[in-house]
C-alpha positions in Angstrom: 18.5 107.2 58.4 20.0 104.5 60.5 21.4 104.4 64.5 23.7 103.0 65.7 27.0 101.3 67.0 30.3 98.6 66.1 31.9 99.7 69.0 34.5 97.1 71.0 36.4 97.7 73.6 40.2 98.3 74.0 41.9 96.3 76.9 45.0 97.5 78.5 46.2 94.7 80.9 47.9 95.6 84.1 50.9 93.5 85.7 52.1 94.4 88.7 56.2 93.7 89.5 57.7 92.0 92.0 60.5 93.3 93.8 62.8 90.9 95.3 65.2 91.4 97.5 68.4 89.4 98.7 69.9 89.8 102.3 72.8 87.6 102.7 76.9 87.2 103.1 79.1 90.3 103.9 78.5 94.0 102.4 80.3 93.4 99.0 77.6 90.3 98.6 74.9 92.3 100.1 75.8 95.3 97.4 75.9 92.6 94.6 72.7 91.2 95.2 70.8 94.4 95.6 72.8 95.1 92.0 71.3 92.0 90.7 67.5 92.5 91.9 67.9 95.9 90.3 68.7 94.5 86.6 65.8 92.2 86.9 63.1 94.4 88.2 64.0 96.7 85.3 64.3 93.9 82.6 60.5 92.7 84.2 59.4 96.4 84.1 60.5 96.8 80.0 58.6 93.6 79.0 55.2 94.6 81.3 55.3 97.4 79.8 54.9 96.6 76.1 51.0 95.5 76.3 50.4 99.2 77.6 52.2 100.6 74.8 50.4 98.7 72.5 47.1 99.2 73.9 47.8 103.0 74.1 48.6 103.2 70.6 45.4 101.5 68.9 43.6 104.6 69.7 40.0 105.8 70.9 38.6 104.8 67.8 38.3 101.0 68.7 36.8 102.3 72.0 32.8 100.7 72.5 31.4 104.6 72.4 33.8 107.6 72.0 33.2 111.5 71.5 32.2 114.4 73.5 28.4 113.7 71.7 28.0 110.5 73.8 27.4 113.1 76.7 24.3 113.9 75.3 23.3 109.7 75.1 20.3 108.9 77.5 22.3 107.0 80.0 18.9 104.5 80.6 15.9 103.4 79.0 15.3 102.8 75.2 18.2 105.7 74.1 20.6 104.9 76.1 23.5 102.4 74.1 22.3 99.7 76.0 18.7 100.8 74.5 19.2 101.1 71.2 21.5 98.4 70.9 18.1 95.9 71.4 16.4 97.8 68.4 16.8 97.8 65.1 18.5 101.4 63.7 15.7 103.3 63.0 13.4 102.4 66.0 16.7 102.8 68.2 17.4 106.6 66.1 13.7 107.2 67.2 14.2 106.4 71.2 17.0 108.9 71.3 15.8 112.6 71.3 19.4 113.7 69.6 18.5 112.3 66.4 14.7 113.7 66.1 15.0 115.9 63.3 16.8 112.6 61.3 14.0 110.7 62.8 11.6 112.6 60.7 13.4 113.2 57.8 13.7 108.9 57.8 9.8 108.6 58.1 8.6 111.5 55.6 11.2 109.8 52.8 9.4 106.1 54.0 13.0 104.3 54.9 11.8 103.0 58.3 11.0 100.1 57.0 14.6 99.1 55.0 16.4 100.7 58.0 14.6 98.6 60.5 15.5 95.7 58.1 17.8 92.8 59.1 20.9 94.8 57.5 23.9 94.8 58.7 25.0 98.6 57.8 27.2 101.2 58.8 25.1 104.5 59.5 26.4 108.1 59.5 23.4 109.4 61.7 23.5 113.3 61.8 22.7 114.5 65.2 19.8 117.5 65.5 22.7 120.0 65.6 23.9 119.1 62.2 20.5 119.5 60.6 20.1 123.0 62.4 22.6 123.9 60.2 20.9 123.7 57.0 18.4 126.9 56.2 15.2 126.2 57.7 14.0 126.7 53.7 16.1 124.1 52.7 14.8 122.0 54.9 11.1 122.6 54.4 12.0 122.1 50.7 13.1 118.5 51.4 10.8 117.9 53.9 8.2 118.6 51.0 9.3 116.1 49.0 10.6 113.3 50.6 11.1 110.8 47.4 13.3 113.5 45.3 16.7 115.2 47.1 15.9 114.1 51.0 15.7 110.3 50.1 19.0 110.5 47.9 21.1 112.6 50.6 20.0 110.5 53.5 20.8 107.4 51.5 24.0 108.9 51.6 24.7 108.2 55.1 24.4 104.2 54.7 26.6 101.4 53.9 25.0 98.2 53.2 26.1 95.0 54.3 28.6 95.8 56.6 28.8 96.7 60.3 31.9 98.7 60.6 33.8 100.6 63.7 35.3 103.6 63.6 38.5 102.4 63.6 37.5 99.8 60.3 36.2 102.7 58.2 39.6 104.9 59.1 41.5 101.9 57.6 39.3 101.4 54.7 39.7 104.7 53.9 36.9 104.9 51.5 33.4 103.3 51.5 30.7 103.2 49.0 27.1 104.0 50.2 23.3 102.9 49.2 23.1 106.0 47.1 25.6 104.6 44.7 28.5 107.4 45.6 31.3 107.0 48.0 32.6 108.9 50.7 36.0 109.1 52.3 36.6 108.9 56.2 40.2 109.9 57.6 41.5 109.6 61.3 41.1 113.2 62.7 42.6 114.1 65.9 41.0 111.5 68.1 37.7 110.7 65.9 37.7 110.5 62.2 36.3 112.8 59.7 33.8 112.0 57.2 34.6 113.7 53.6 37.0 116.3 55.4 33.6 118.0 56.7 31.9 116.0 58.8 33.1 115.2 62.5 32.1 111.7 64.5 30.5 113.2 67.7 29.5 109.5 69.3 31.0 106.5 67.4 30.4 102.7 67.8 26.8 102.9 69.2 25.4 99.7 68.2 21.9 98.8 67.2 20.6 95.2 66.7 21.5 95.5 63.2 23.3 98.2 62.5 26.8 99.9 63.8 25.8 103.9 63.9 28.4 107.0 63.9 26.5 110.3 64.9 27.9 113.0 63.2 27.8 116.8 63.3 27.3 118.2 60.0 24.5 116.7 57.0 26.5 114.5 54.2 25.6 115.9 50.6 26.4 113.7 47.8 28.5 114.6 45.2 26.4 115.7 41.9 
């Protein structure tokens, strides 16, 4: 399967206020005046305000990288975001030591090539943590043969032609994916949820062709 990122950045800009004050005439004009500079520092205060707001509203989703799993990121060399974002997704999967176990499972199903391909996609990439959770049987089993059940679940994870941010794939609400079946993504909390089961861990890591969402828990197709 694919790695990573669509991520841009939020910008909140900061104005500072000016406070201006007006010392002239007897104490009634003095009183007045200091009236006055009141009304207009708090008129100036609602309107600087407003960007904030706005920029506070839109979220962590349209945040370059977000979730507790970006922790676990190399912060230098090849899998580290700035890294992976010079390779393409499955090299870039490969230089991160989170995403070993989907590493393998990407070579023994022979999808290095059309991952490493000039895309774009959108990749749910399951971190090490969410294959640990399948039975070690299972695994072996799938493992074993690549072409049948591993190929059509990790196909699963990857949607074709499109590079899209968390925040996108929230809005879109549902997406269909190489394997031919769709899945549904939802806002949850501060990340989003990928078929009410699986949790974006790091979001908007960018590879050179591919936007990649590591996930905690394996996607199974419907069927």
């Amino acid at each position: 399967m694919p790695t990573f990122r669509i991520g841009r950045a939020a910008l909140i800009g900061l104005t500072a206020l000016s406070l201006v004050a007006a010392a002239c005439g007897d104490d009634g004009d003095s009183e007045a005046a200091a009236t006055e500079s009141d009304g207009d520092t708090s008129s100036e205060s609602t309107s600087t305000m407003a960007p904030d707001t706005e920029a506070d509203a839109s979220g962590m989703l349209t945040e370059e990288n977000f979730g507790d799993g970006c922790a676990a990121v190399p912060s230098d060399g090849d899998g580290s975001f700035e890294g992976m974002a010079m390779d393409p997704a499955a090299t870039a999967a490969s230089n991160n030591p989170e995403l070993s176990t989907l590493t393998a499972a990407v070579t023994a199903a022979d999808l290095v090539d059309t991952l490493n391909g000039p895309g774009p996609f959108t990749i749910f990439a399951p971190s090490n943590d969410a294959f640990a959770k399948i039975p070690a049987a299972t695994m072996d089993a799938l493992l074993a043969d690549p072409g049948g059940d591993l190929t059509t679940i990790l196909t699963y994870h990857v949607i074709a032609g499109q590079q899209l941010d968390a925040q996108q794939l929230a809005d879109a609400g549902t997406e269909a994916t190489v394997n031919g079946a769709e899945v549904e993504i939802a806002e949850a909390g501060d990340t989003i949820e990928v078929n009410g089961a699986s949790a974006v861990v790091c979001g908007n890591v960018a590879t050179a062709n591919a936007t990649v969402h590591i996930i905690d828990t394996v996607l199974m197709p419907p069927g």
